[in-house]
N, C-alpha and C positions, 0 to 999 in steps of 0.2 A: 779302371785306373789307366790314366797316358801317363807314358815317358815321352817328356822333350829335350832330346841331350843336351840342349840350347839351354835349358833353363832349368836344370837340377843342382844340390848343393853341393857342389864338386869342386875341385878345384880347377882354374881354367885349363891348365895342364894337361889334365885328364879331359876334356871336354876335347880340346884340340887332338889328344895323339888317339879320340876313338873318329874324330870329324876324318885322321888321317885313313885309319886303318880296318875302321868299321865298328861297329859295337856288338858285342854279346854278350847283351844281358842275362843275369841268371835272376830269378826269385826263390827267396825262403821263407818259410813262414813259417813264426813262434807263435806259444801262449804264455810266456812270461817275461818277462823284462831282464830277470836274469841271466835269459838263453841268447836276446838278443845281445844283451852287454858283454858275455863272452866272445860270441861269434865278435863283433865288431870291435874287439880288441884281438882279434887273429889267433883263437885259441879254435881249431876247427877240429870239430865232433864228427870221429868216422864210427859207427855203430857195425857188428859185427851181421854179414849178409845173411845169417842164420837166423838171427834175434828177429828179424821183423817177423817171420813165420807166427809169433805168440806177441807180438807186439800189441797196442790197445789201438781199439776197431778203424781208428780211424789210419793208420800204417801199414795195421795187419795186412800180409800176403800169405799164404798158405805155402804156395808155391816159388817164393824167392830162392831162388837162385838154382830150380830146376829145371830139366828137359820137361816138360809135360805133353800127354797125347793123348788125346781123347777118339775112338773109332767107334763101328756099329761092330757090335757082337752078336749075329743070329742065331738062334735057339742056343744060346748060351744058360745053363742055369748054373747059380748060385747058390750054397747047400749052406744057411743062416739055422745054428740053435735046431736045428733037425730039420729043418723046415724048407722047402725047395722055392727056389725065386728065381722067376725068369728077369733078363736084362736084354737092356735093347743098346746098351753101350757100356764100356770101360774104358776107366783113365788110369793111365799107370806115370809113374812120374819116378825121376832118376836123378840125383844128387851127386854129382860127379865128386870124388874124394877129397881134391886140394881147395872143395869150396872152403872150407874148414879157413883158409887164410886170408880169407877176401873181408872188407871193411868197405861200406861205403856213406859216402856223402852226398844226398840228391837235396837236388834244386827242381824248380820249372824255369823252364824257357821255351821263345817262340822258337818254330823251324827254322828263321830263316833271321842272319843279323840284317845290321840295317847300319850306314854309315851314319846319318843326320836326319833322317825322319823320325814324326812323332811317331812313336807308336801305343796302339792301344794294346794291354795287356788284361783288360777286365773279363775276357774266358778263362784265365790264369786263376787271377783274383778271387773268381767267383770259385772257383773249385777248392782253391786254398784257405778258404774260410773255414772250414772244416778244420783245419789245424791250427787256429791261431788270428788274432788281430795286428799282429805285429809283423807286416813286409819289408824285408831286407833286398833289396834293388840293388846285386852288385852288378854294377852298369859295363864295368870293364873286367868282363870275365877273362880275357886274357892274360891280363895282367895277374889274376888269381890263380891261374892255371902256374903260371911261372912259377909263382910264391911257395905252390903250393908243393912243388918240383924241387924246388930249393929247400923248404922243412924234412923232405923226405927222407930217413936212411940210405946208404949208398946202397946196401942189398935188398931194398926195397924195388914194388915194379909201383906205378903207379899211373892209368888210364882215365880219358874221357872220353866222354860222350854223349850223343842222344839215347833213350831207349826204343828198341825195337820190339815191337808189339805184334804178335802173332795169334791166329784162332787155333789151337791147340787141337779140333776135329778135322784141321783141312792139311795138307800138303804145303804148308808156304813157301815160295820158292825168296830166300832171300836178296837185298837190291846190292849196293855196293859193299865191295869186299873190306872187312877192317880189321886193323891189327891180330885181333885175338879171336878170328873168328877159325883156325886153327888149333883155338885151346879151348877145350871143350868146358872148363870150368867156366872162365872168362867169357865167354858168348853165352851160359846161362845167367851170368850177371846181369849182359845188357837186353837180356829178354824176360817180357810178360807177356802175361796172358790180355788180350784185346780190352777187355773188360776195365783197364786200368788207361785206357788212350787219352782219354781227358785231362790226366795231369801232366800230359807234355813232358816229360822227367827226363831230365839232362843229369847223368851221374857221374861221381867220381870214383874210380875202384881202386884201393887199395894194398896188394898184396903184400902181407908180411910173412917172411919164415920164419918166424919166432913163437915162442909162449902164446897162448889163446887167449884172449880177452874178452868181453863183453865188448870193447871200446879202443880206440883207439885218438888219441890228439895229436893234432899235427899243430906248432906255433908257429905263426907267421906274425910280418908285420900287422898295424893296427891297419884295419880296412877302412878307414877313414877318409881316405883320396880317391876311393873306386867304389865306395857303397854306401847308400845311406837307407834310412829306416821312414817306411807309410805305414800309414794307420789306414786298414783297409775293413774296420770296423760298421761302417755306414756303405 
């Protein structure tokens, strides 16, 4: 699929102030028409960072929103139903306590914005097909980030970002330093496991102190002016 900011259904407004300031794009992708007509009336679905653990196959993460390590364990045995089993590795994995308040909201997007260029997004596409024929292009993610800031409760925290993708058997030495890479909940948010690097996944995180939810909505404006809907079905 290409985006041409030049020539999407947008209003000129927003064509100009991304021509000014540069674009970044986000992509989402539904399977029901429903979910699009919510999203695009500014009703944004933050799901609880726990939930996707048991989420259906194609979401599922086992490890959301944990530390995970995988090392070599030599002559290590494991003592299974009476029965002795040697292993040549274990993973152990950590769930830091205030993940319990995190909600988030992911998209794909590429690395890298782009002020006026077409760009091609069909690596995206193609992986997102798995969830859905219905592509949601919000072209001016900035402006969604604002919105989305502005919905927010005042004792609320709420972060963006790329995710960071790491091999869980190696040492990874991470690249530039970000807000919450300090808070050890927060930086297992923005990390997975290598295994998932293909969808590119730009997320929003959420922290609330409140009551626990499955879910979370944040109301914004109608996204009408900053996003519009492809059919990525062919």
């Amino acid at each position: 699929m290409i985006i041409d900011p030049e020539n999407v259904p947008l209003p000129r407004e927003t064509v100009q102030r991304i021509r000014e300031r540069g674009a970044m794009p986000l992509l989402r992708v539904f399977n029901k028409d429903e979910h699009v007509n919510e999203f695009m009336s500014g009703r944004i679905r933050f799901g609880h960072v726990l939930g996707y653990r048991d989420a259906d196959k194609f979401r599922v993460d086992t490890n959301e929103g944990a530390s995970v390590k995988t090392g070599t364990a030599p002559n290590t045995i494991l003592w299974i139903a009476g029965r002795q089993i040697p292993v040549s590795s274990l993973t152990s994995k950590y769930t830091p306590a205030d993940t319990a308040f995190l909600y988030i909201c992911c998209f794909m997007a590429l690395q890298a914005s782009s002020s006026c260029q077409t760009l091609d997004v069909g690596h995206l596409t193609k992986v997102g097909k798995k969830w859905g024929d219905r592509c949601i292009v919000v072209l001016d993610g900035m402006t969604f980030w604002k919105r989305l800031l502005g919905a927010a409760k005042t004792e609320d925290r709420l972060f963006a970002g790329g995710v960071e993708y790491y091999d869980p058997a190696s040492a990874t030495k991470r690249g530039e330093k970000r807000l919450w890479d300090k808070e050890e909940h927060l930086r297992s948010a923005f990390r997975k496991t290598e295994n998932y690097e293909p969808e590119q996944e730009y997320r929003f995180v959420l922290e609330r102190k409140a009551t626990q939810t499955d879910e979370v909505h944040l109301q914004v404006p109608s996204l009408s002016d900053i996003a519009y809907i492809e059919d990525i079905s062919t």
